[in-house]
C-alpha positions as CSV (number, residue, x, y, z in Angstrom):
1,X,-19.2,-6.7,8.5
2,X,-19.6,-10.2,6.9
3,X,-17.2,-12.1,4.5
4,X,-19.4,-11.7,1.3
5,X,-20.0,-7.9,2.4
6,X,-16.5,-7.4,2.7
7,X,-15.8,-8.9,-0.7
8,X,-18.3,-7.2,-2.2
9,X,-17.0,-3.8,-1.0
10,X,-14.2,-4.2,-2.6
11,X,-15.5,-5.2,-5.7
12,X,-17.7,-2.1,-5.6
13,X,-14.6,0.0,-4.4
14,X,-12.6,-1.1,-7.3
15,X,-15.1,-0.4,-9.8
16,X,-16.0,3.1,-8.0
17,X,-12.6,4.5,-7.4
18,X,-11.4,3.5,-11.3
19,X,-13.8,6.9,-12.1
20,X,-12.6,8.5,-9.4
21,X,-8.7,7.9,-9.2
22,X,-9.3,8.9,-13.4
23,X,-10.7,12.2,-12.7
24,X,-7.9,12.8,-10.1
25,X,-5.5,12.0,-12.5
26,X,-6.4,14.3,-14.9
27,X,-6.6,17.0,-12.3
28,X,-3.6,16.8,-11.0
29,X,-0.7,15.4,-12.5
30,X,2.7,14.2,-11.5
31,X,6.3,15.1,-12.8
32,X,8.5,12.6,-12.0
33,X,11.4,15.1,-12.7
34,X,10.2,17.7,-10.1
35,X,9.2,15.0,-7.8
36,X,13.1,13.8,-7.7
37,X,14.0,17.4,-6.6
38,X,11.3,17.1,-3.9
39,X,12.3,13.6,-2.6
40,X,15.3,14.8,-0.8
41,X,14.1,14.4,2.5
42,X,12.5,11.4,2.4
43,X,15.7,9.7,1.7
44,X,16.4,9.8,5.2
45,X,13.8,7.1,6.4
46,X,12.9,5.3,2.8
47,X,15.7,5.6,1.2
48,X,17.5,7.5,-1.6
49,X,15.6,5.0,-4.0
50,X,12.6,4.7,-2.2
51,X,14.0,1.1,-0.9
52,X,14.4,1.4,3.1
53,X,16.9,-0.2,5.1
54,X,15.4,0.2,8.1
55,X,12.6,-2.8,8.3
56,X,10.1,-0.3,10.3
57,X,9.8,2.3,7.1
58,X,8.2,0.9,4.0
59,X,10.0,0.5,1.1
60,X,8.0,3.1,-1.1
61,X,10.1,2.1,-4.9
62,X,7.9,1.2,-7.4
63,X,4.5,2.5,-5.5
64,X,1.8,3.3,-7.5
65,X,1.7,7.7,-8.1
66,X,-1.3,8.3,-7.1
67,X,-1.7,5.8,-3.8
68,X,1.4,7.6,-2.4
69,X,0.0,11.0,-3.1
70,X,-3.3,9.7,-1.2
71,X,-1.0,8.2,1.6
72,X,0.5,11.7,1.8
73,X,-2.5,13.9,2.1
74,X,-4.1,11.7,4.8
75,X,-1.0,11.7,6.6
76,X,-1.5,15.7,5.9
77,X,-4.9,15.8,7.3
78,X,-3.8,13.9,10.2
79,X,-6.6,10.9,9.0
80,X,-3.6,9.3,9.0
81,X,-2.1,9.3,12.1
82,X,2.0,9.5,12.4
83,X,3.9,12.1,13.7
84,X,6.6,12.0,11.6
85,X,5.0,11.9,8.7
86,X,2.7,14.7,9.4
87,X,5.9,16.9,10.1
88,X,7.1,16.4,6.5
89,X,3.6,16.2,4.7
90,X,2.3,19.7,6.7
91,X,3.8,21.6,3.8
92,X,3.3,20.0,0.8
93,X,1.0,21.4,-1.9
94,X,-1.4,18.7,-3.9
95,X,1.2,19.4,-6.5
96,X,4.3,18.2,-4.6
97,X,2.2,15.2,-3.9
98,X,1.9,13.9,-6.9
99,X,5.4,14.6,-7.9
100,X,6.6,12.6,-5.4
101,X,4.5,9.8,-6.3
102,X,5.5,9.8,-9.7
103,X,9.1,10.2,-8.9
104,X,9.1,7.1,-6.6
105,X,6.3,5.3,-8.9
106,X,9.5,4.9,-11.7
107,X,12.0,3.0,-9.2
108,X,12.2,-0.5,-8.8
109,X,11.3,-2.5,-5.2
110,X,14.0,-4.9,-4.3
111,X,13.2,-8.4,-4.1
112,X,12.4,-9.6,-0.2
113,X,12.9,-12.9,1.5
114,X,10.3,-14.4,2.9
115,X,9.9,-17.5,5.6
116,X,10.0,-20.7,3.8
117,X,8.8,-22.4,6.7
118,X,5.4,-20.1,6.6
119,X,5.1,-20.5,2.7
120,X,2.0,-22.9,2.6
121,X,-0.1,-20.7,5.5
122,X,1.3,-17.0,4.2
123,X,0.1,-19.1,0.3
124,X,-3.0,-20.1,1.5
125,X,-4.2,-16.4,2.6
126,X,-2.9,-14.8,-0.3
127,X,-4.2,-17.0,-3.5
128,X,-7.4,-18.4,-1.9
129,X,-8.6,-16.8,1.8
130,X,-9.9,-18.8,4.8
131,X,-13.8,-18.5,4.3
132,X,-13.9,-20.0,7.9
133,X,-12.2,-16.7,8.8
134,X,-14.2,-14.5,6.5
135,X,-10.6,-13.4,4.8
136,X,-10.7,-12.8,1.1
137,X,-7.8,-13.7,-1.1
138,X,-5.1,-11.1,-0.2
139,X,-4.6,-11.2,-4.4
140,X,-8.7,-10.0,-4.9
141,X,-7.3,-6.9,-4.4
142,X,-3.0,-6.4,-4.7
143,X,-3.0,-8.7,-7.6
144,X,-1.3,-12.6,-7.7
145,X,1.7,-11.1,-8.1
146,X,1.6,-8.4,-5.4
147,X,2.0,-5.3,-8.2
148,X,-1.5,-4.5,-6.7
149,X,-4.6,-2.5,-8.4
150,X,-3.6,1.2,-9.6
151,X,-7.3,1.7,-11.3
152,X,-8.8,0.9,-7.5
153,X,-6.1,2.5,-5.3
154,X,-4.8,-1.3,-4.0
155,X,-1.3,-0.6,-3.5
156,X,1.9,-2.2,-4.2
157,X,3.3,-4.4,-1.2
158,X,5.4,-7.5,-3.1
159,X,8.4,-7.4,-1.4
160,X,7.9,-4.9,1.5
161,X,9.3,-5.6,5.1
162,X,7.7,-8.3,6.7
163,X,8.3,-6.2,9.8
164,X,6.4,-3.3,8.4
165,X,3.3,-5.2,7.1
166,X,3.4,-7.5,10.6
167,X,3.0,-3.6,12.4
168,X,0.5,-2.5,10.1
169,X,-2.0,-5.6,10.2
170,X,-1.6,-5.0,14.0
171,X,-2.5,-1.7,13.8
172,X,-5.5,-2.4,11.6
173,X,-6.4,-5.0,14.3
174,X,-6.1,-2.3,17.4
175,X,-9.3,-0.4,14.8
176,X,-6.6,2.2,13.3
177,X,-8.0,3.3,10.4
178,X,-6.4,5.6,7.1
179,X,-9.5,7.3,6.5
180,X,-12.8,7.9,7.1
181,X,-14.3,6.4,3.7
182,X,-15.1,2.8,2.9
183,X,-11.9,2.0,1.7
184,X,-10.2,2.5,4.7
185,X,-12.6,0.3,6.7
186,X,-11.6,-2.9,4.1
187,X,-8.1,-3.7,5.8
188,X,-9.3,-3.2,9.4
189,X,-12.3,-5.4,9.4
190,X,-9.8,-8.1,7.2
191,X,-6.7,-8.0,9.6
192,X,-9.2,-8.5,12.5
193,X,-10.1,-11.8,11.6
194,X,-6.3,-12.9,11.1
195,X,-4.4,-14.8,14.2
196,X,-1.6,-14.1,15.1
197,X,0.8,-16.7,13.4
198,X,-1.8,-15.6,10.1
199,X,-0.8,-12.2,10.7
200,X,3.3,-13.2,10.0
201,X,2.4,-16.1,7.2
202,X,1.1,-13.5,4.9
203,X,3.4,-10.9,5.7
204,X,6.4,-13.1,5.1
205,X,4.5,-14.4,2.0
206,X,3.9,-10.9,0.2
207,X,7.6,-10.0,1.4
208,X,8.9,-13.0,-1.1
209,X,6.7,-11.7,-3.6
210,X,8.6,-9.1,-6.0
211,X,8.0,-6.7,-9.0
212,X,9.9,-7.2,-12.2
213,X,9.8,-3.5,-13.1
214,X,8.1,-0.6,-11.5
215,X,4.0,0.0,-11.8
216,X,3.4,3.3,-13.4
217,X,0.0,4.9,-13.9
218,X,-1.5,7.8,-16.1
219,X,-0.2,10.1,-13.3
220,X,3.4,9.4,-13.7
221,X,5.4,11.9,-16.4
């Protein structure tokens, strides 16, 4: 897939999914209260709060509602591939889904640290891309600020774990996918044409990033 066709995409994509996240939205809709009862067991990897401890689990605080309920019914449908996950997400209704999203979608990410000695590279990537590379402005589509794109289903990753985002873009790189649609081709073909030392530049980079408050949607009670 070339650059342009990759940027396009996810023009198209964040045009598209607008209509589509809307009409999902009004189907199903969150309760941040009943979401807080739900949450219980997540605690135990993300955190009471949502913010993990443990580098290798994402901090989830401040997520966008209805991303996490997407995460959770891929991981569900196994299109998503992680044990663990699909051990809590087996049992939850469409319902719970969103509740939990919403409940998590009203905390607040802590602020990361990232490498000041991979600013300028991790910079680079994020506000302008290496057309050489074919690699779109990380901010096209999570926003200058990292808060990403609720409307188009970008998530949230300002301040996340280096750590995590390093394993993802890996994975991304191996051809793991979270999804059979177009969106979940974008990352893959993107993290593929990162090197290595790209790889931890932009992940430090998005992990200095933070959120002043958290990003709620129409989803979120």
């Amino acid at each position: 897939m070339s650059f342009r066709r990759v940027v396009a995409l996810a023009g198209l994509l964040a045009v598209g999914s607008v209509q589509a996240e809307t009409a999902a939205s009004h189907a199903i809709v969150g309760d941040a209260k009943a979401g807080e009862s739900k949450a219980a067991a997540c605690g135990a990897c993300h955190g009471s709060d949502g913010n993990s401890s443990d580098k290798q689990y994402p901090k989830i605080a401040g997520q966008q509602a209805d991303y996490i309920a997407r995460q959770l019914a891929l991981f569900k449908s196994a299109q998503r591939n992680n044990p663990i996950m699909l051990g809590f997400a087996a049992g939850l209704s469409e319902q719970d889904m969103h509740d939990l999203g919403a409940h998590f979608a009203t905390k607040q990410a802590t602020a990361g640290n990232g490498d000041q000695a991979l600013k300028a590279r991790g910079e680079q990537l994020w506000r302008v891309g290496d057309a050489t590379r074919g690699v779109p402005a990380c901010m096209s589509c999570h926003g200058p600020s990292g808060r990403g794109n609720p409307g188009s289903g970008y998530p949230q990753i300002a301040g996340q774990w280096t750590d995590y985002l390093v394993a993802k873009l890996k994975d991304w790189q191996s051809g793991i996918t979270w999804g059979n649609d177009e969106r979940g081709k974008i990352m893959p073909q993107i993290a593929k044409r990162l090197s290595e030392q790209d790889v931890v530049a932009v992940a430090s980079y998005a992990e200095g990033l933070h959120t002043a408050k958290p990003v709620t949607t129409a989803s979120t009670k």
